[in-house]
C-alpha positions as CSV (number, residue, x, y, z in Angstrom):
1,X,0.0,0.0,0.0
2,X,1.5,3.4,-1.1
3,X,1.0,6.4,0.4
4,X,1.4,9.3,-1.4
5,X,3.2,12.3,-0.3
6,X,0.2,14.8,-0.3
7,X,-1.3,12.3,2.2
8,X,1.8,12.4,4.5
9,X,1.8,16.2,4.9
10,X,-2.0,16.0,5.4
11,X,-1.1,13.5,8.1
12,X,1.8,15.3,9.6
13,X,-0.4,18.5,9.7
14,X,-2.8,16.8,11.8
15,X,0.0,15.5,14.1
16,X,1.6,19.1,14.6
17,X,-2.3,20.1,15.1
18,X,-3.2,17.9,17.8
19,X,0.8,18.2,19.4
20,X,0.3,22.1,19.6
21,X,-3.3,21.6,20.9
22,X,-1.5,19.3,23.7
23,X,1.1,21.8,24.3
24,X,-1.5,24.5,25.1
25,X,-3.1,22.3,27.6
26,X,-0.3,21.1,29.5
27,X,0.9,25.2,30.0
28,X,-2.7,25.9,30.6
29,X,-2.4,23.0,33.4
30,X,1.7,24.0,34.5
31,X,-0.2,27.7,35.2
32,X,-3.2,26.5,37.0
33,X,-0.7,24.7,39.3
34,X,1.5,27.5,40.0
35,X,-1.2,29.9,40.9
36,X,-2.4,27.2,43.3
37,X,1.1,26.4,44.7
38,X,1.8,30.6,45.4
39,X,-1.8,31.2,46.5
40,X,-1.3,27.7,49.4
41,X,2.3,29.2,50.4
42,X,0.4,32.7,50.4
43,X,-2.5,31.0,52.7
44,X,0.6,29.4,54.7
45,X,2.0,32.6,55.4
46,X,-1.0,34.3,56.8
47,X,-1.8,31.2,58.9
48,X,2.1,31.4,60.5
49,X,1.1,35.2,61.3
C-alpha cells in the first residue's frame, strides 16, 4: 500500500495540530498549578502570622 506524499503532509499537519493543541493544555495545566502552589504558600504565610 503506497501512500502518497500529499497524504503524509495532510497526516503530519494533523499530528503538529493535535501536538500544539496538547502543548496548550499542558501550559494551561503548568499555570493553574503554580497559581495554586503561590496562592497555598500565600495561605501558609497568613496562617504562620
Amino acid at each position: 500500500m503506497e501512500i502518497c506524499s500529499r497524504e503524509v503532509r495532510a497526516l503530519s499537519n494533523e499530528v503538529k495540530a493535535i501536538e500544539a493543541d496538547q502543548q496548550e493544555k499542558f501550559d494551561q495545566v503548568v499555570q493553574q498549578m503554580e497559581v495554586a502552589v503561590t496562592e497555598e504558600a500565600l495561605s501558609l504565610k497568613q496562617i504562620e502570622k
